[in-house]
Each structure stands twice: as structure tokens, then as C-alpha cells.
Chimera marker file (.cmm) of the C-alpha trace (Angstrom):
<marker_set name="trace">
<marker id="1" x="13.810" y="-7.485" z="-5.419" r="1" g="1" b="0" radius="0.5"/>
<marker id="2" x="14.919" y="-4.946" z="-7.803" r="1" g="1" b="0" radius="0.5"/>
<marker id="3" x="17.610" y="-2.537" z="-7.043" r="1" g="1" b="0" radius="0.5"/>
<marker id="4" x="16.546" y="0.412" z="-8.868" r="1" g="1" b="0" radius="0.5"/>
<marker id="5" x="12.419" y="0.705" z="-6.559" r="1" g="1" b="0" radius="0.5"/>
<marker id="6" x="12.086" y="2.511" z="-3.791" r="1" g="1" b="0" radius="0.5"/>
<marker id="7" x="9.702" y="0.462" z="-2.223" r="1" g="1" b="0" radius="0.5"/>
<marker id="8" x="12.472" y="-2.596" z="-2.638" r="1" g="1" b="0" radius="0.5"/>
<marker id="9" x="14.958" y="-0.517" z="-1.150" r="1" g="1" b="0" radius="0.5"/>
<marker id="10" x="12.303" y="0.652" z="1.900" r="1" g="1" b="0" radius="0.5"/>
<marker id="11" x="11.435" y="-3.343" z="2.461" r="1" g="1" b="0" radius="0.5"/>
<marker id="12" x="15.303" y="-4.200" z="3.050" r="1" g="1" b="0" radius="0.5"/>
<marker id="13" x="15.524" y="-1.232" z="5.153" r="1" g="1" b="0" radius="0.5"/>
<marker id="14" x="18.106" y="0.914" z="2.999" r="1" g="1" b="0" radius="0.5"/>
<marker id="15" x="15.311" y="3.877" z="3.611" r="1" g="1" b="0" radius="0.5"/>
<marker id="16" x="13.497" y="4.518" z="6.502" r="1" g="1" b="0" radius="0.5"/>
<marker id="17" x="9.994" y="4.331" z="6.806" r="1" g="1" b="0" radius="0.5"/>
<marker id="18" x="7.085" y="4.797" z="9.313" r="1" g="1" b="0" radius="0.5"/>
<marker id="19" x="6.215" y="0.843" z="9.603" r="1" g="1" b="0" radius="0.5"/>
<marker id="20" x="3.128" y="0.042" z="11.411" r="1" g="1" b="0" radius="0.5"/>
<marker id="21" x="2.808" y="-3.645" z="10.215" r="1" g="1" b="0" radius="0.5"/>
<marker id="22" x="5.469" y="-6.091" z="8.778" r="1" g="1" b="0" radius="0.5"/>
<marker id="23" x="5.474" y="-10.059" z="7.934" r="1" g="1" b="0" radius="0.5"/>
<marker id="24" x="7.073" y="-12.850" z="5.880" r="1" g="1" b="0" radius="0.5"/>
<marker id="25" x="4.470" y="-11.552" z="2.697" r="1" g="1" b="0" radius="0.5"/>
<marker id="26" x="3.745" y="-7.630" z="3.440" r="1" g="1" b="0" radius="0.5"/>
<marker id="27" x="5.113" y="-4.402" z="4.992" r="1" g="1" b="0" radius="0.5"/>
<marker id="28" x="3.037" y="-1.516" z="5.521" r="1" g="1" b="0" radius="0.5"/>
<marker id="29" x="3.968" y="2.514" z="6.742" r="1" g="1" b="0" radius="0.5"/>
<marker id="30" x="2.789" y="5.337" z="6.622" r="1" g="1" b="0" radius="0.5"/>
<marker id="31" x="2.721" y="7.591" z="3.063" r="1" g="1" b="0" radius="0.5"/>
<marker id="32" x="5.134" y="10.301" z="3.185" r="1" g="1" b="0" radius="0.5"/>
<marker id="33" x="2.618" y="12.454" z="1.374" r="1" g="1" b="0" radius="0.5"/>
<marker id="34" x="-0.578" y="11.691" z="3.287" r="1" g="1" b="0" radius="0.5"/>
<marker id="35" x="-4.275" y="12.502" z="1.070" r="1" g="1" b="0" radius="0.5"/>
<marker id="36" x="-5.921" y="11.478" z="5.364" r="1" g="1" b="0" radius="0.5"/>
<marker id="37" x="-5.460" y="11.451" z="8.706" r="1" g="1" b="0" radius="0.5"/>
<marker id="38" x="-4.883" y="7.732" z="8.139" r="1" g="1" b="0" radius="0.5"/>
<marker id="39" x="-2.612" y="7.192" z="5.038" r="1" g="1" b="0" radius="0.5"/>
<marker id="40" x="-0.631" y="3.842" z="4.852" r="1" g="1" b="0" radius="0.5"/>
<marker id="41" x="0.474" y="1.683" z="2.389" r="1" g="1" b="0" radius="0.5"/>
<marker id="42" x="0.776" y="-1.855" z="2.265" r="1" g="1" b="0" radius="0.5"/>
<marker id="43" x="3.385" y="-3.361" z="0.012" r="1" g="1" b="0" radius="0.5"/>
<marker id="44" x="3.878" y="-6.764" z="-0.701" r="1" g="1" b="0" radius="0.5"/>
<marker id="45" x="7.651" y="-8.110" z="-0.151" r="1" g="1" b="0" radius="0.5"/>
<marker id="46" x="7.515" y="-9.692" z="-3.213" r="1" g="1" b="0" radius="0.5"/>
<marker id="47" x="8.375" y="-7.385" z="-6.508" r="1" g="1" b="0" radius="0.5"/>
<marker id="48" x="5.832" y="-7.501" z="-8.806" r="1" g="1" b="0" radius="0.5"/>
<marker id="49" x="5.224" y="-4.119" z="-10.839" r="1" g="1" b="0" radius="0.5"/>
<marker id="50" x="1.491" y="-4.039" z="-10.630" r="1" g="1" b="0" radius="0.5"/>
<marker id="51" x="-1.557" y="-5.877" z="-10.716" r="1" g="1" b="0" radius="0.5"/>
<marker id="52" x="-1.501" y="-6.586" z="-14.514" r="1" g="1" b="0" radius="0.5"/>
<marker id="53" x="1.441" y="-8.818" z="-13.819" r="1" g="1" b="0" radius="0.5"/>
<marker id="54" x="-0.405" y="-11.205" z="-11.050" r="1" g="1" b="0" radius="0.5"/>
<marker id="55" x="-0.206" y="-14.507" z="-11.321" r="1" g="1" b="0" radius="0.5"/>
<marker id="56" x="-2.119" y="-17.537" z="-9.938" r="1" g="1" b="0" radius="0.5"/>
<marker id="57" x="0.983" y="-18.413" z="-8.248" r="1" g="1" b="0" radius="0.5"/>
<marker id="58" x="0.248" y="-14.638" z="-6.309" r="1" g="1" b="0" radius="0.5"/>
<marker id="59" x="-3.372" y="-15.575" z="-4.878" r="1" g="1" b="0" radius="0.5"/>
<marker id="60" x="-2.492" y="-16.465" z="-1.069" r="1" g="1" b="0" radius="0.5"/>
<marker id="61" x="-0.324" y="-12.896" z="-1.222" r="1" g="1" b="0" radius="0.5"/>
<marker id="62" x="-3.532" y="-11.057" z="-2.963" r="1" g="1" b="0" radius="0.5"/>
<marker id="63" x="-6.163" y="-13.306" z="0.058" r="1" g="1" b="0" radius="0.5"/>
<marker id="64" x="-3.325" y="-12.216" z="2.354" r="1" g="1" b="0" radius="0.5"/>
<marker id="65" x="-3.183" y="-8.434" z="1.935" r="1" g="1" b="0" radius="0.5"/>
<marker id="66" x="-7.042" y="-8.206" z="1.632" r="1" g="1" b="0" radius="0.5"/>
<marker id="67" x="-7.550" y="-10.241" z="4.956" r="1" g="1" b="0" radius="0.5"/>
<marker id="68" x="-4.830" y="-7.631" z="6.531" r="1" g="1" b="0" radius="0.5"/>
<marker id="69" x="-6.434" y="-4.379" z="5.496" r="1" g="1" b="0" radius="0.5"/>
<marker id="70" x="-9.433" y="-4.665" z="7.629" r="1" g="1" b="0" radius="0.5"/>
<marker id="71" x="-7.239" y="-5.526" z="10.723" r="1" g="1" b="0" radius="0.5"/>
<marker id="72" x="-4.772" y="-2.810" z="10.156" r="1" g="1" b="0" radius="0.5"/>
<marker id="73" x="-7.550" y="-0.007" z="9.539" r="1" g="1" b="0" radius="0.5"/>
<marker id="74" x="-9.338" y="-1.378" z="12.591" r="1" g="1" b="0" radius="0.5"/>
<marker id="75" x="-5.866" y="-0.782" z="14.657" r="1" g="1" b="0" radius="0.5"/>
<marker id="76" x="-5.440" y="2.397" z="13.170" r="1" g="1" b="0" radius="0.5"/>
<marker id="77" x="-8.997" y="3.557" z="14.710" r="1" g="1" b="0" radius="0.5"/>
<marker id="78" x="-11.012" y="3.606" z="11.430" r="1" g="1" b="0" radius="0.5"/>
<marker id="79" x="-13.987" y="1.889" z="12.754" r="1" g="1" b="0" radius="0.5"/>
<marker id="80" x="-16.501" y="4.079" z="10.556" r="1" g="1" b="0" radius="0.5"/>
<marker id="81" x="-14.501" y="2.563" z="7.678" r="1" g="1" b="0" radius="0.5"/>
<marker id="82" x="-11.648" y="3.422" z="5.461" r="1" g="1" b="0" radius="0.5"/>
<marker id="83" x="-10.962" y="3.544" z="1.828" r="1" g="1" b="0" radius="0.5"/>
<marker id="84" x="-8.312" y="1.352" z="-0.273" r="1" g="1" b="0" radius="0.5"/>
<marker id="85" x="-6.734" y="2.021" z="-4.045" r="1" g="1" b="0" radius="0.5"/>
<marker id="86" x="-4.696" y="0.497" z="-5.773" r="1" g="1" b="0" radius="0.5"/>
<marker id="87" x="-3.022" y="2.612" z="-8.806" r="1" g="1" b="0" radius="0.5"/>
<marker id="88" x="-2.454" y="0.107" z="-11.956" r="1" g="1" b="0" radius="0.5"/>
<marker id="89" x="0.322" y="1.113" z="-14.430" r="1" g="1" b="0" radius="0.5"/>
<marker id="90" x="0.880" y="5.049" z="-15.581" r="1" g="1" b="0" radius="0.5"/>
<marker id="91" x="-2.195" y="5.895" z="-17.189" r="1" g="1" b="0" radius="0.5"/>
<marker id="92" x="-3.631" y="4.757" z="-13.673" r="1" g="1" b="0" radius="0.5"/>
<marker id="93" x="-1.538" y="6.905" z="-11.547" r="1" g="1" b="0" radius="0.5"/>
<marker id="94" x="0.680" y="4.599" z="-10.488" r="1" g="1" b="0" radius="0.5"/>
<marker id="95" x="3.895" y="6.024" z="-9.894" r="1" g="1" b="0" radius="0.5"/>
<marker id="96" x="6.170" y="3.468" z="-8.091" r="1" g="1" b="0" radius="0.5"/>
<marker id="97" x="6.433" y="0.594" z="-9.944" r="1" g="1" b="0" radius="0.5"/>
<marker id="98" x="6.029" y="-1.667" z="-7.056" r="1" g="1" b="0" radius="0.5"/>
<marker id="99" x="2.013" y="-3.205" z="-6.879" r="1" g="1" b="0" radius="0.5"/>
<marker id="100" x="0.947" y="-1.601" z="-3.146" r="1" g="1" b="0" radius="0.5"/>
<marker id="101" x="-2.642" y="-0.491" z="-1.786" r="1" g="1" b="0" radius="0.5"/>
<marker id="102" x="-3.255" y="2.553" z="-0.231" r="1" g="1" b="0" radius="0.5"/>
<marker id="103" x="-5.237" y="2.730" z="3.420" r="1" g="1" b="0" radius="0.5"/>
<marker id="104" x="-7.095" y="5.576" z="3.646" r="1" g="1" b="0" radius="0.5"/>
<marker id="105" x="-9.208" y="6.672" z="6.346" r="1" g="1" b="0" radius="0.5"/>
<marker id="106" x="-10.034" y="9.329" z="9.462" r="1" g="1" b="0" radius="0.5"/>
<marker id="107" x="-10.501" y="12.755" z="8.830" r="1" g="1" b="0" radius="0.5"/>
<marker id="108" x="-9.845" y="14.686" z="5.569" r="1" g="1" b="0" radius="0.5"/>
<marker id="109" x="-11.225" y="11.382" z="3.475" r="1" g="1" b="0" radius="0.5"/>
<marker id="110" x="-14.279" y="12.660" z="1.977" r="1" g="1" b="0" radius="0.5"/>
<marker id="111" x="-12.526" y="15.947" z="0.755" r="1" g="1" b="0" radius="0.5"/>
<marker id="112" x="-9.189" y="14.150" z="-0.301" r="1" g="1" b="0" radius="0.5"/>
<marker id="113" x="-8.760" y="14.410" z="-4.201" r="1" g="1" b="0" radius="0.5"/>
<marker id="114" x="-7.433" y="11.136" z="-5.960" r="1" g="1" b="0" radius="0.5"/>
<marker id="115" x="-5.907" y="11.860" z="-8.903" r="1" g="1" b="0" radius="0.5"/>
<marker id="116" x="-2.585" y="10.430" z="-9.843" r="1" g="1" b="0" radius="0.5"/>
<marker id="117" x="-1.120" y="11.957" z="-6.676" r="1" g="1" b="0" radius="0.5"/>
<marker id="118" x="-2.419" y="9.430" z="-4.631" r="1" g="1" b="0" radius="0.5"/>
<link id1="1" id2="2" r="1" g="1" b="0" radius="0.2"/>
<link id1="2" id2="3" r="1" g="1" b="0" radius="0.2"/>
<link id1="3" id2="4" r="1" g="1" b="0" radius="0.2"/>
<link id1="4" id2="5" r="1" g="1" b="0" radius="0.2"/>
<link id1="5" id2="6" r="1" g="1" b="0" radius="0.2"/>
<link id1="6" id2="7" r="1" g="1" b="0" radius="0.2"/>
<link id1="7" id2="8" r="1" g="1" b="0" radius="0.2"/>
<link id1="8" id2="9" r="1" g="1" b="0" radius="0.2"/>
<link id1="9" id2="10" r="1" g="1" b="0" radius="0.2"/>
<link id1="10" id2="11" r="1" g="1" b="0" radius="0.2"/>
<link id1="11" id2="12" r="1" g="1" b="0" radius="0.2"/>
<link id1="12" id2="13" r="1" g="1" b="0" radius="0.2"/>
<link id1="13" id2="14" r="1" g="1" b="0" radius="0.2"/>
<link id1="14" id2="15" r="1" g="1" b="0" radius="0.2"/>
<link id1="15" id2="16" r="1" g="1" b="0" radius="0.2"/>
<link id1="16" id2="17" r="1" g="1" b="0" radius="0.2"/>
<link id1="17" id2="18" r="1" g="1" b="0" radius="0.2"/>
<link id1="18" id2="19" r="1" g="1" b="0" radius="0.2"/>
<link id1="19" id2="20" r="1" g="1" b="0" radius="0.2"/>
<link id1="20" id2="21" r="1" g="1" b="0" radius="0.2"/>
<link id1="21" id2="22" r="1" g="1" b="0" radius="0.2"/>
<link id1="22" id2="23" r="1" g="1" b="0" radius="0.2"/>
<link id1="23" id2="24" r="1" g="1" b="0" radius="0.2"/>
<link id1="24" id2="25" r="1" g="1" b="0" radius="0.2"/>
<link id1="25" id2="26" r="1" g="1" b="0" radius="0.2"/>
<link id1="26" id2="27" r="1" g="1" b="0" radius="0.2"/>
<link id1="27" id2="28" r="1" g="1" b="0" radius="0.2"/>
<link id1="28" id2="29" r="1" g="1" b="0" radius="0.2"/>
<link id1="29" id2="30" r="1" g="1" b="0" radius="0.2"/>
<link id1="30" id2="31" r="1" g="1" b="0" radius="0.2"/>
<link id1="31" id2="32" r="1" g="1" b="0" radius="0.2"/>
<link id1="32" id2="33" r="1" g="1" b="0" radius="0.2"/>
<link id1="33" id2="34" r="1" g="1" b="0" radius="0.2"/>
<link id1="34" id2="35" r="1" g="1" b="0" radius="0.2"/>
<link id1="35" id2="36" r="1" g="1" b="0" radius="0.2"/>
<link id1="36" id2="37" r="1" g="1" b="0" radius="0.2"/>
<link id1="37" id2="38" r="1" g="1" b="0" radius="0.2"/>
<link id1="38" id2="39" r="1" g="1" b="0" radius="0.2"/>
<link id1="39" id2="40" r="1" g="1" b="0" radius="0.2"/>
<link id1="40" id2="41" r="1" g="1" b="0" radius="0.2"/>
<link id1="41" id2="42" r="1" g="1" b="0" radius="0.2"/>
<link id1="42" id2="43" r="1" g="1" b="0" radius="0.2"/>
<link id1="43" id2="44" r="1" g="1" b="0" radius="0.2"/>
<link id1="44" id2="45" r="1" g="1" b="0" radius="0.2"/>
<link id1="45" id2="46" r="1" g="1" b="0" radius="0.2"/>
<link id1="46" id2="47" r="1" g="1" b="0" radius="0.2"/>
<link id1="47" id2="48" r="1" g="1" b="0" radius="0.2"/>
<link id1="48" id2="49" r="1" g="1" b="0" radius="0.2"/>
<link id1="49" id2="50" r="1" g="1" b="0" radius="0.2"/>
<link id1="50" id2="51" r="1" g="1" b="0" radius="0.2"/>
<link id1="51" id2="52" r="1" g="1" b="0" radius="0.2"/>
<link id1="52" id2="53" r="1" g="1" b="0" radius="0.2"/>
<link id1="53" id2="54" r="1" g="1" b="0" radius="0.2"/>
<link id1="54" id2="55" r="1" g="1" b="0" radius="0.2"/>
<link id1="55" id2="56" r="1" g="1" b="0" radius="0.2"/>
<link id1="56" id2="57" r="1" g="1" b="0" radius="0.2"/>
<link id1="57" id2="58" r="1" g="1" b="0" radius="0.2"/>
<link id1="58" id2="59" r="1" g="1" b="0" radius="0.2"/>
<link id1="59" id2="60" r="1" g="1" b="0" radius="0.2"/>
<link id1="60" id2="61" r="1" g="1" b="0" radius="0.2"/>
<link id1="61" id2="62" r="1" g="1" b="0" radius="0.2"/>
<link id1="62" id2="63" r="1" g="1" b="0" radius="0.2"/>
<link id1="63" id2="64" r="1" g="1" b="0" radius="0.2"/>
<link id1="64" id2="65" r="1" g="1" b="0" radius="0.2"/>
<link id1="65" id2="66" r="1" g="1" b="0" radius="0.2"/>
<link id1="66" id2="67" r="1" g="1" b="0" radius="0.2"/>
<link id1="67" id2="68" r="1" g="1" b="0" radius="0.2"/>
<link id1="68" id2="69" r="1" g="1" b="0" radius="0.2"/>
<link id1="69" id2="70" r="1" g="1" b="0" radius="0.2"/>
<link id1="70" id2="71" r="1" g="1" b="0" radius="0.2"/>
<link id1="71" id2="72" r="1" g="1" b="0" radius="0.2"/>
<link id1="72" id2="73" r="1" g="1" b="0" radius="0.2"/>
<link id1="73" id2="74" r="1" g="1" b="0" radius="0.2"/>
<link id1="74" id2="75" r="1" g="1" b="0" radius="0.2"/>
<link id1="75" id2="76" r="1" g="1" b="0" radius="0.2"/>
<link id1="76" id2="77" r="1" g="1" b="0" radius="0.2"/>
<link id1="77" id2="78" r="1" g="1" b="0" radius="0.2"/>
<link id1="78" id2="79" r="1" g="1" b="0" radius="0.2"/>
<link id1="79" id2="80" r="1" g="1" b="0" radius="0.2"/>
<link id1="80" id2="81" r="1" g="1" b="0" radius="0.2"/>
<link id1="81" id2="82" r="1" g="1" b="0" radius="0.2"/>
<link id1="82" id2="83" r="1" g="1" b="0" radius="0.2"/>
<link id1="83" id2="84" r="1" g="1" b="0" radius="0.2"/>
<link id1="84" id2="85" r="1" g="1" b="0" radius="0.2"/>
<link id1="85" id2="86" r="1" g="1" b="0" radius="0.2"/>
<link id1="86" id2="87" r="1" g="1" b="0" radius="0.2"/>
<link id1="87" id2="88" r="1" g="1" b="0" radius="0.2"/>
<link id1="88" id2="89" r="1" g="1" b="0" radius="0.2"/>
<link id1="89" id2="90" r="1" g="1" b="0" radius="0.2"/>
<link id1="90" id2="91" r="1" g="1" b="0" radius="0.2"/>
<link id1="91" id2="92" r="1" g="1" b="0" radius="0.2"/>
<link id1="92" id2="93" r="1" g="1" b="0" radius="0.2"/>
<link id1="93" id2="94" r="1" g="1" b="0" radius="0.2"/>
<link id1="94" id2="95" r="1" g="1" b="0" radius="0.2"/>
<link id1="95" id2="96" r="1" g="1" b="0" radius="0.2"/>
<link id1="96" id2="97" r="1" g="1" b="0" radius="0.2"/>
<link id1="97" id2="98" r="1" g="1" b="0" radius="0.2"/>
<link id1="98" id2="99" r="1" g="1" b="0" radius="0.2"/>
<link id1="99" id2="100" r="1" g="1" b="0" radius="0.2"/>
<link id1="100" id2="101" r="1" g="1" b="0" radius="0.2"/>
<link id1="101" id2="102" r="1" g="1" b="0" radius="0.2"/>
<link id1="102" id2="103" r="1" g="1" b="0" radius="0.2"/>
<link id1="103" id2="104" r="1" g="1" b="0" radius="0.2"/>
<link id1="104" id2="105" r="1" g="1" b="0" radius="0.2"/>
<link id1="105" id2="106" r="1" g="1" b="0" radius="0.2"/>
<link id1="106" id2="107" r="1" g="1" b="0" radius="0.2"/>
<link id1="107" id2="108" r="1" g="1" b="0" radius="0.2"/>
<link id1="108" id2="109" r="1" g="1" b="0" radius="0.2"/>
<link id1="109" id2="110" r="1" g="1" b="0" radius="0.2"/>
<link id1="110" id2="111" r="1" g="1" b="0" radius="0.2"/>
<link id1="111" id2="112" r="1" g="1" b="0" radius="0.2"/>
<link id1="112" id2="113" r="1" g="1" b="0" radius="0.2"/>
<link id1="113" id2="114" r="1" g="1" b="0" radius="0.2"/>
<link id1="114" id2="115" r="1" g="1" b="0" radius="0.2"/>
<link id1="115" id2="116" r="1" g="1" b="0" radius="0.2"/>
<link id1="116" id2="117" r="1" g="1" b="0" radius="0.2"/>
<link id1="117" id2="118" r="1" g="1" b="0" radius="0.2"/>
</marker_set>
């Protein structure tokens, strides 16, 4: 956990967020700044900054999250499908430091720009 990321500080509840999943490995709520009808993210518990710092050691939490994102979209109604990003280091767009995907799906998809906003 580090004390300075907002998405640390969101998974030990010192900010509030719109959670629609949460286990032992992941959290996931809803982005505050939505590009869709359906815009979550998932977050791994676990700080790591992004993918170029996986390690073998983080291939059950990778399996995990991908397993997850089907289930979640298919909760969340997106049965026509849904859309998933992740946003690796600045020059990607990333701009929390924390390794999360985005869940993107519903209405306003095709038109939804995804630059480094998202």
C-alpha cells in the first residue's frame, strides 16, 4: 500500500467510492469521470504501479481480474459486450499510478474518445 495513491487510499476506505465488486485480490467502482453509461474500474488490492512492473509472482491476480471482467460487465447489463483498457505509464495515459482496467460499456461507447483522459 502506498500512502501517497489515491486508489490505495480508496481500497482502505479513507475515500469513498461507488463499489460494485470487492474481494481478497480486487475492488472495483464506478469512475468518477465516466467516458459510458457503464464506466468502472477494477483495481487490484495489491500496489503495483503498472503493468511494466508485473511479475510472475502477479499471474493468479492478472487470471483473476481477467476471469472477473466478463462477470462484472455481464452484471452490469453489457450483454452486447463492453470494452477494457488498461493505461501503461505516462506516455500511455496513465494517470494514477496504481495498475487498474477500465470497464467500459452501454451507451455512449462507440462515440467515447480515449485519449489520456480515460
Amino acid at each position: 500500500m502506498s500512502s501517497d495513491c489515491l486508489f490505495c487510499k480508496i481500497i482502505a476506505g479513507e475515500i469513498p467510492s461507488q463499489q460494485v465488486y470487492s474481494d481478497e485480490q480486487v475492488i472495483v467502482f464506478k469512475d468518477i469521470d465516466p467516458k459510458a453509461d457503464v464506466h468502472l474500474l477494477l483495481v487490484p488490492r495489491e500496489h503495483i504501479i503498472s503493468l511494466n512492473q508485473l511479475e510472475e509472482k502477479h499471474d493468479s491476480l492478472i487470471a483473476h481480474c481477467m476471469h472477473l471482467l466478463p462477470k462484472i460487465a455481464k452484471e452490469q447489463g453489457l450483454d452486447n459486450g463492453f470494452r477494457t483498457v488498461i493505461n501503461t505509464g505516462a506516455g500511455g495515459g496513465q494517470i494514477v499510478f496504481h495498475l487498474h482496467i477500465h470497464l467500459l460499456g452501454g451507451d455512449g461507447l462507440s462515440g467515447a474518445g480515449f485519449s489520456r483522459a480515460v
